[in-house]
C-alpha positions in Angstrom: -122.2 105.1 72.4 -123.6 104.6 75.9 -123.9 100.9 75.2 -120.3 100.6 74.3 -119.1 102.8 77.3 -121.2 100.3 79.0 -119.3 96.8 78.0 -116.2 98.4 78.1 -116.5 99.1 81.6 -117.2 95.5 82.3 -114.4 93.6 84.2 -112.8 90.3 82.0 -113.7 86.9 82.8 -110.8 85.2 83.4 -110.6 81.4 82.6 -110.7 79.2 86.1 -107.7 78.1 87.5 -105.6 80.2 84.6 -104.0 82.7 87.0 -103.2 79.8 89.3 -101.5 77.5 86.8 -99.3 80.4 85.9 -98.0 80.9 89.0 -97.4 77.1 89.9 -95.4 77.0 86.0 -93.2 80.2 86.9 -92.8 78.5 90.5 -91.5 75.4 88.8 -89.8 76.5 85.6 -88.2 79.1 86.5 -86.4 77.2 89.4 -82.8 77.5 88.2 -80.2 74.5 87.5 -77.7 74.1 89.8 -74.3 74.7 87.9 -72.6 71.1 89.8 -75.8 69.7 87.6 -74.4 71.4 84.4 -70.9 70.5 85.1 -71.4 67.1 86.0 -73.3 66.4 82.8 -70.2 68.0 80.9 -67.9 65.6 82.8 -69.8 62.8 81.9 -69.8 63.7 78.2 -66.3 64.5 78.5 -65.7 61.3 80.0 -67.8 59.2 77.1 -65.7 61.2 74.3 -62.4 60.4 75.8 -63.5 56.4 76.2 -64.8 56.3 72.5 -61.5 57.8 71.8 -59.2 55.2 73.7 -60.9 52.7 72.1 -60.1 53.9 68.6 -56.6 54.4 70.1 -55.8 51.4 71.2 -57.7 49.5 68.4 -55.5 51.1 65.8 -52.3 50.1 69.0 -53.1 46.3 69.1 -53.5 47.0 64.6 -49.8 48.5 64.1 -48.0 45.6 67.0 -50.1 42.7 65.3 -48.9 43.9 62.3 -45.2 44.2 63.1 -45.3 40.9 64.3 -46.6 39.3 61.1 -44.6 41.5 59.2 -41.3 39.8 61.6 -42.5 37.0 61.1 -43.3 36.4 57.3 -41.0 38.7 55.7 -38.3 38.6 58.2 -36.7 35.9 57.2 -37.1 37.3 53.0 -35.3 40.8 54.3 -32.1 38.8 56.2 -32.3 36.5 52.9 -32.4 39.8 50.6 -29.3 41.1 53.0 -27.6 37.7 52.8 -27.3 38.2 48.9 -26.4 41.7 48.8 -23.7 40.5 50.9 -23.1 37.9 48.7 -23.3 39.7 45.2 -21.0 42.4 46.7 -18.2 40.0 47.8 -18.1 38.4 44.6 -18.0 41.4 43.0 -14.8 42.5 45.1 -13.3 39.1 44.6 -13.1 39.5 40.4 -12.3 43.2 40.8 -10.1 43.3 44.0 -11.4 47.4 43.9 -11.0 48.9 47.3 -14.4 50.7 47.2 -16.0 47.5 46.1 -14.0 45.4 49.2 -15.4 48.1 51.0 -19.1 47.8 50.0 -18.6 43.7 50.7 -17.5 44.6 54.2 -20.9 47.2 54.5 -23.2 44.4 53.4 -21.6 41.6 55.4 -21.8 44.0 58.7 -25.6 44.3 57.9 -26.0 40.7 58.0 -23.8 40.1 61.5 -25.5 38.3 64.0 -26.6 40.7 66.5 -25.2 40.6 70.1 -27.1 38.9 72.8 -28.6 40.5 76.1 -26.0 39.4 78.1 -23.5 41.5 75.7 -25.4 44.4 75.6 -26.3 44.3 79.5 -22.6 43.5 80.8 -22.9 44.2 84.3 -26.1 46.3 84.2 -28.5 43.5 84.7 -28.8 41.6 88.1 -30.9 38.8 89.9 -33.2 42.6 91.1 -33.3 43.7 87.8 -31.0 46.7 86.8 -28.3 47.5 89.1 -28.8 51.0 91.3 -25.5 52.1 89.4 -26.7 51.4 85.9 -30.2 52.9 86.6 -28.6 56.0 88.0 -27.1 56.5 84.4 -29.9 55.7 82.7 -32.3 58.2 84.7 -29.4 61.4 85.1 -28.9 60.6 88.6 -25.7 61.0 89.6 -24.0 57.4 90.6 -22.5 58.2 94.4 -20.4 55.4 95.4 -19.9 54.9 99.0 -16.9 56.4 100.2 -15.6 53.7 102.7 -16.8 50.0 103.5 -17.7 50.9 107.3 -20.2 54.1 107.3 -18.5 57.5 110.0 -19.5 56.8 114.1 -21.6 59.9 112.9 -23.6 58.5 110.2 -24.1 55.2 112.0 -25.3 57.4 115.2 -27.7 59.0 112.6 -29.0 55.8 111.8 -29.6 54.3 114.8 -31.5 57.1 116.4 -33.9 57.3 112.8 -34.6 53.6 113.2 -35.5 53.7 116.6 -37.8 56.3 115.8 -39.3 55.5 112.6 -38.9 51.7 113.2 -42.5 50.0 111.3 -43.5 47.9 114.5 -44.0 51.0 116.5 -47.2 51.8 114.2 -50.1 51.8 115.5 -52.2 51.3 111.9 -51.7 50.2 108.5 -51.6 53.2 107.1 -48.8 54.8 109.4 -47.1 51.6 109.3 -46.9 52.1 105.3 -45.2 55.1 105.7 -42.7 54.2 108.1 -42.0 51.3 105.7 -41.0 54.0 102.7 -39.1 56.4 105.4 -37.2 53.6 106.5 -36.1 52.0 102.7 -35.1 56.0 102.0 -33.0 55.8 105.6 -31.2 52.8 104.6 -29.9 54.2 101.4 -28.8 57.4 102.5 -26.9 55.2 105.4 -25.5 52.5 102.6 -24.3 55.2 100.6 -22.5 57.0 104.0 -25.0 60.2 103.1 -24.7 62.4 106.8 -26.4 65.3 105.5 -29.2 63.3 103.9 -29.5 61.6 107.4 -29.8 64.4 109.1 -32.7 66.0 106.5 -34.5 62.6 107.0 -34.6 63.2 110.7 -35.8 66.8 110.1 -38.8 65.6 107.7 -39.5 62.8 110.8 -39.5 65.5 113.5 -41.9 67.5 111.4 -44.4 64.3 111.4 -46.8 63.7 108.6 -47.4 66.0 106.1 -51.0 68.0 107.3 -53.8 66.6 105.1 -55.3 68.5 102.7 -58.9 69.5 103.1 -61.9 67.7 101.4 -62.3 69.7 97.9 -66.0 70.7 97.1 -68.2 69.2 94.5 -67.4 71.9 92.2 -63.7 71.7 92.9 -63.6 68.2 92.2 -65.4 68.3 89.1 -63.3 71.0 87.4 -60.2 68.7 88.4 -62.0 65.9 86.3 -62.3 67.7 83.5 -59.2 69.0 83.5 -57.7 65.4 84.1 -59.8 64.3 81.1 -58.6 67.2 79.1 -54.8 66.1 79.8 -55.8 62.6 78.8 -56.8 63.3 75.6 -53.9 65.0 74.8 -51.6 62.4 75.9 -53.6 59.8 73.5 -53.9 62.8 71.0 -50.0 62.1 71.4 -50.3 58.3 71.2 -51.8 57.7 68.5 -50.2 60.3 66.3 -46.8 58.2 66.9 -48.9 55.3 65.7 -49.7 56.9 63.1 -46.6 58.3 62.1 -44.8 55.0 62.5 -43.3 52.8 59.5 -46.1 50.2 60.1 -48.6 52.6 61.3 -48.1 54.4 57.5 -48.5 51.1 55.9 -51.6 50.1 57.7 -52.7 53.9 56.2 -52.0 52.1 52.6 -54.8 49.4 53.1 -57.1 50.1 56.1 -59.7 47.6 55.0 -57.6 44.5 54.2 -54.3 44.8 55.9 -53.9 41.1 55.9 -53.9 41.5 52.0 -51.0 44.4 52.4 -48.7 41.7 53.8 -49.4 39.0 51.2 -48.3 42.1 48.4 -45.2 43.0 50.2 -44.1 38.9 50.7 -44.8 38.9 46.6 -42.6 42.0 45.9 -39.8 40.7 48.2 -39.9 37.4 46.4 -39.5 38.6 43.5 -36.3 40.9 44.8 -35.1 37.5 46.1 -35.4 36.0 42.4 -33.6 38.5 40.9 -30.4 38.7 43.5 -30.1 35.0 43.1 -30.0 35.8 39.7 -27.5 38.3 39.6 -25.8 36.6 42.1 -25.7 33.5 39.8 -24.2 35.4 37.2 -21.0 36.2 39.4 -20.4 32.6 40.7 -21.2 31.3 37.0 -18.1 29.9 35.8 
């Protein structure tokens, strides 16, 4: 009994250098991550995922175009030959009967077979040596078209104008950068003076007398990397967007048909349309047969 009083009392040996390595490991593995570290190790996943994912996009992009253009090119002229006898069958049709429904299905299928107009047609007067006219693009953007009112601007406007060029004028910059943006005030200046705009004159001059917008501050790390991420996050979605259109699309739903051998998808189609062409000329012969 004694003895074992006697061991128990004893102090434990410790192993050497045991409480010491203990220490040093909660020293150094208990140091935590900073959370920039976490984040940016996100972003850069983020950013591998969406890359991977552009490239499937676009892949399956330059797929559907190069398709469409072989399908043009191939069976285009079989479709405007299968058009041409519809056209065809249906006026000779309408010449034995002399029905006006059937005149009036010769006059459908002869419409879809009508050269189309050129760009000069459909462009009259919207198209210049600069590309589309400021009156034209107006329309097409919602902007309202505001001619100017008389040839020779008021002795208002033109003092307006003056007085913002000799303030904003580009050679009184003293860098690039500020010469750059007396460039763009100046292009917006001459508008709003071509189109006889007083008010807008005298907003521009307010916006020059208030100078430069202030810059904004430097954003921190952890700022900058949630803005990444949520770019990233936006991206996806637009190609998300992108590549359901493709999808979706008349060629993009034939490519679905033969993903391995599209090539082979286009020599099937050229052999069906042939054979449509055969029978038309067929049944086209037996109008014209005397």
């Amino acid at each position: 009994m004694s003895e074992h009083t006697e061991q128990s009392e004893q102090p434990e040996q410790s192993v050497p250098g045991d409480s010491g390595a203990f220490a040093e490991g909660r020293a150094g593995g208990g140091a935590e991550e900073r959370p920039e570290a976490r984040l940016e190790r996100a972003v850069r996943a983020a950013e591998q995922a969406l890359i991977e994912f552009e490239i499937a996009v676009e892949t399956f992009r330059v797929e559907v175009e190069n398709f469409s253009r072989l399908h043009h090119q191939k069976l285009g002229p079989m479709y405007s030959r299968l058009d041409e006898l519809d056209a065809l069958i249906a006026e000779a049709k309408a010449a034995g009967t002399g029905d006006p429904e059937d005149l009036r299905r010769a006059h459908e299928a002869r419409a879809l077979v009508m050269p189309m107009p050129g760009v000069d047609e459909l462009f009259h007067d919207w198209m210049g040596s600069d590309g589309i006219a400021d009156d034209a693009g107006a329309m097409l953007t919602d902007r309202p078209v505001r001619p100017p009112q008389r040839v020779r601007p008021s002795e208002e406007v033109r003092r307006l104008y003056r007085e913002l060029v000799r303030q904003a004028h580009p050679d009184l910059a003293q860098d690039e950068p500020e010469r750059e943006r007396r460039d763009a005030f100046i292009a917006r200046v001459n508008a709003a003076y071509g189109r006889g705009e007083e008010q807008l004159l005298r907003e521009l001059a307010e916006e020059w007398a208030a100078g430069p917008a202030p810059e904004e501050p430097e954003p921190g790390e952890s700022e900058e990397l949630y803005a990444r991420l949520e770019w990233l996050s936006r991206r996806k979605e637009l190609l998300a967007l992108v590549a359901r259109e493709l999808e979706d699309s008349a060629i993009g739903s034939m490519l679905r048909m033969a993903p391995d051998d599209p090539d082979r998808l286009l020599e099937e189609i050229a052999e069906q349309l042939l054979a449509r062409v055969s029978e038309r000329e067929a049944e086209l012969a037996a109008f014209t047969a005397p």
